[in-house]
Residue, then its C-alpha position, 0 to 999 in steps of 0.5 A: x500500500x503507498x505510504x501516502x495512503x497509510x497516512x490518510x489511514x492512520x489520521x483516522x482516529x479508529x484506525x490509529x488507535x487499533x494499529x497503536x495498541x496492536x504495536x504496544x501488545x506486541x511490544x509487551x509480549x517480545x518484552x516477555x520474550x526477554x527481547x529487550x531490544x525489539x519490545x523498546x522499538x515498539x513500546x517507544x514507536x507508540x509513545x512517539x507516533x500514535x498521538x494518543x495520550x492515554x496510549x503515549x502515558x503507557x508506553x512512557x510508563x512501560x519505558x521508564x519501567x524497564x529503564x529503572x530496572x536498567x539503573x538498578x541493575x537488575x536487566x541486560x543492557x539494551x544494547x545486548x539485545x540490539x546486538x543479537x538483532x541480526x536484521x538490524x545488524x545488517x542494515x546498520x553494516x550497509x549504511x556504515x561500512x565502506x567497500x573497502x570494510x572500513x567504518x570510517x562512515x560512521x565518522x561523519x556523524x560523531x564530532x570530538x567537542x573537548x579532548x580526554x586528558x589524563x583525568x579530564x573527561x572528553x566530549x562527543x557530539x552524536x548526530x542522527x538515530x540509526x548513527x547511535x545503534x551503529x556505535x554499539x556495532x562498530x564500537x567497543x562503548x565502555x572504553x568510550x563511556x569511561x573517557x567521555x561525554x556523549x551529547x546525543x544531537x536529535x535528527x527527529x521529532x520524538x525522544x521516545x526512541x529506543x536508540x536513545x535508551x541504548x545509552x542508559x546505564x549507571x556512569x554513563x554521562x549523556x546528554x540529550x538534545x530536546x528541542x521540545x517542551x514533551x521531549x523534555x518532559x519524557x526524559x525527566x520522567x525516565x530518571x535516568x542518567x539522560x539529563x536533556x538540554x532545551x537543543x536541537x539541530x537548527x540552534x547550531x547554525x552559524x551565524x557569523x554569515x553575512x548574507x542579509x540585506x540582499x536586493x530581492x528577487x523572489x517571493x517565496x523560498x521553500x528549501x526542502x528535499x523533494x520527499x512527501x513529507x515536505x508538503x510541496x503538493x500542500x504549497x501548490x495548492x494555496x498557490x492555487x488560492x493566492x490573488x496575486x503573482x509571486x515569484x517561487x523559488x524551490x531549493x533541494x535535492x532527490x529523495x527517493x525517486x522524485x527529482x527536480x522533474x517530479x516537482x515541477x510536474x506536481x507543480x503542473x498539475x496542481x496549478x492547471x492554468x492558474x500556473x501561469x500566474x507565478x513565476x517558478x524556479x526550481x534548485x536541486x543539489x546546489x552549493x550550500x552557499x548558493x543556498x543561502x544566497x538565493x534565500x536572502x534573496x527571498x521575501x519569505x520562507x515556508x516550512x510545510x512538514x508536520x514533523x520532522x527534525x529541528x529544521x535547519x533550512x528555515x533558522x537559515x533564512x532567519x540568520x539571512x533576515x528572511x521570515x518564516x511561514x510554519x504549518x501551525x501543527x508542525x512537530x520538530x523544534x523550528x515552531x518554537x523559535x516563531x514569534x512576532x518578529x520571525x514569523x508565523x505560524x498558520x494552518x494549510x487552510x488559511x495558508x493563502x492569506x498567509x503568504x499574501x500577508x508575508x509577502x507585503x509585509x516581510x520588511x516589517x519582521x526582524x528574524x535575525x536580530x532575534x536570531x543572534x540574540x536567542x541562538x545559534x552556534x556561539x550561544x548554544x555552545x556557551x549553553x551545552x559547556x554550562x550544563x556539562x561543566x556544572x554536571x561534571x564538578x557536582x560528580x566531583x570530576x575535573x573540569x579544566x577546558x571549555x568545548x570547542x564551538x560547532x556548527x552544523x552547516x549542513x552537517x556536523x563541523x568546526x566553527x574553526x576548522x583546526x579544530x580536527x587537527x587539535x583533537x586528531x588523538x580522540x580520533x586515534x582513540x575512537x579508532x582504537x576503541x573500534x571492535x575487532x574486525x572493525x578497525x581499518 
């Protein structure tokens, strides 16, 4: 069945809920089964997904039960059970092993922030989920636990995950990325060893960029990849409603199999002769400058998803002084940075009006004024190093050397590139901690 069909599917209520509590009883028996690993895939599937709170309090409920019994010694590590899933295993090997045999994949997605000396402990930032389960695969963990601290970066709406409950243990120093208030409150409730910092992906922008101020040549930017879940088919229809001619300016890259072609097609199609109203300009696979440069270049800025990451693309247009149009039910971390002078949030329905009233009243917004006050790379490492620092000096650790500052532009990376230089031996030692077979 098309996966845009089971969605329609499961917005019904009934059907939601059946499917729900078909996934929590199958969770409950493989927890019976004592396979601890796949029983937290579907507990946390149905606390994160179904969106029904009676169904989401007894998924956390059932989560923080084996999770302080974890703490308490009294059950295997979670990542035990992750490592005698042999179908997991598999995919998590063709996502991070080179042809070669060389995990050096798994590399693009951890970043050393502070270096491990003598009886100073190290940092480590970790971005996306299935990157979290391959550390346990590729990696001897308790080496790295007893010299670091993991900051675990969300790529996703939802920490009720079970890749994050892989990182519950006693001494464990974690530190989870929760750009939302429910992300928050289900970490707290755990009383775990996860201690949660108010993050997400789009709070690490640099925003030492200078690309604001720029002559205007389009409307509307959307940056996006052409998945579904990005709701171009929604943008096209309050086109479609919109009383005046705007210039559309589309900003991505392949998703699946739909391309620069399927969009304007879709384009086509929901526009029919009104099409000829808009001046469109489609972008794909373009340079991340270029990306910034067309944005500034650009009245508005849309986001249309209903959940995913904390959106980096739409905290960009911020840093370029471009304002945001947010879906109003969006779940991901960028609608909590919409307020008076960066935007607005509005519902499909009203999403005509909308960008008519952006358009001609864009200039009356200040986003990166607001922006350079309340976050980016700078503020959020000053934000993490405080948490850590104040946690490692009441355990009664060493605490001599602040982080260094990251960004993600778009991926992890040096605010100051020497900085990979600086820390090249964690780098030996990650490579060191690699398990046998593992190691180039």
């Amino acid at each position: 069945m098309p996966s845009a069909t089971v969605k329609v599917l499961f917005d019904v209520w009934g059907v939601r809920c059946a499917v729900s509590l078909a996934v929590l009883i199958r969770g409950v028996v493989h927890l019976a089964m004592r396979s601890r690993y796949n029983a937290l895939k579907d507990i946390c599937w149905v606390g994160r997904v179904s969106h029904l709170r009676p169904m989401e309090r007894l998924s956390w409920w059932l989560v923080k039960g084996m999770v302080q019994r974890r703490m308490a010694g009294c059950a295997e590590a979670f990542e035990t059970s992750l490592l005698h899933s042999a179908v997991k295993m598999r995919t998590l090997r063709r996502k991070y092993m080179a042809p070669n045999g060389s995990p050096e994949r798994v590399f693009r997605d951890i970043l050393v922030l502070k270096a491990a000396r003598g009886d100073e402990l190290g940092v480590l930032v970790v971005k996306y989920e299935v990157t979290r389960e391959a550390l346990f695969l590729l990696f001897d963990m308790e080496r790295i636990f007893s010299r670091y601290w993991i900051v675990l970066e969300m790529s996703w709406s939802g920490s009720c995950h079970h890749s994050l409950m892989c990182f519950v243990g006693r001494g464990r120093r974690v530190v989870v990325q929760a750009p939302e208030v429910d992300d928050i409150r289900f970490l707290r409730y755990l009383e775990s060893n996860l201690q949660c910092i108010e993050l997400g992906t789009g709070d690490w922008i640099d925003t030492g960029w200078s690309r604001h101020g720029e002559e205007k040549h389009y409307d509307i930017v959307m940056v996006a990849s052409w998945a579904p879940y990005k709701n171009h088919r929604l943008l096209f229809r309050a086109l479609k409603s919109v009383s005046m001619p705007l210039r559309v300016l589309l900003i991505g890259f392949p998703a699946g199999n739909r391309t620069k072609e399927h969009i304007v097609r879709q384009f086509s199609r929901c526009l029919g002769k009104h099409g000829a109203r808009f001046d469109l300009t489609v972008l794909e696979d373009i340079p991340h400058d270029d990306v910034l440069r067309y944005t500034a270049q650009s009245k508005v800025a849309v986001l249309l998803s209903r959940k995913e990451g904390f959106n980096k693309a739409i905290m960009e247009a911020m840093v370029c002084d471009v304002p945001a149009i947010v879906y109003e039910g969006h779940s991901g971390g960028a609608q909590c940075r919409i307020d008076s002078s960066t935007g607005i949030l509005s519902s499909f329905r009203e999403l005509p009006r909308a960008i008519e009233y952006m358009v001609q009243n864009h200039a009356r917004f200040s986003p990166r004024r607001t922006v350079l006050e309340t976050t980016g790379s700078r503020l959020s490492t000053r934000k993490l190093n405080a948490l850590l620092k104040a946690s490692t000096l009441a355990g009664g650790e060493v605490w001599r050397t602040d982080i260094v500052e990251k960004v993600n532009n778009p991926n992890l990376g040096y605010r100051n590139p020497a900085d990979r230089e600086r820390f090249s031996k964690d780098y030996e030692f990650l490579h060191s901690a690699l398990r046998p077979g593992e190691s180039r």
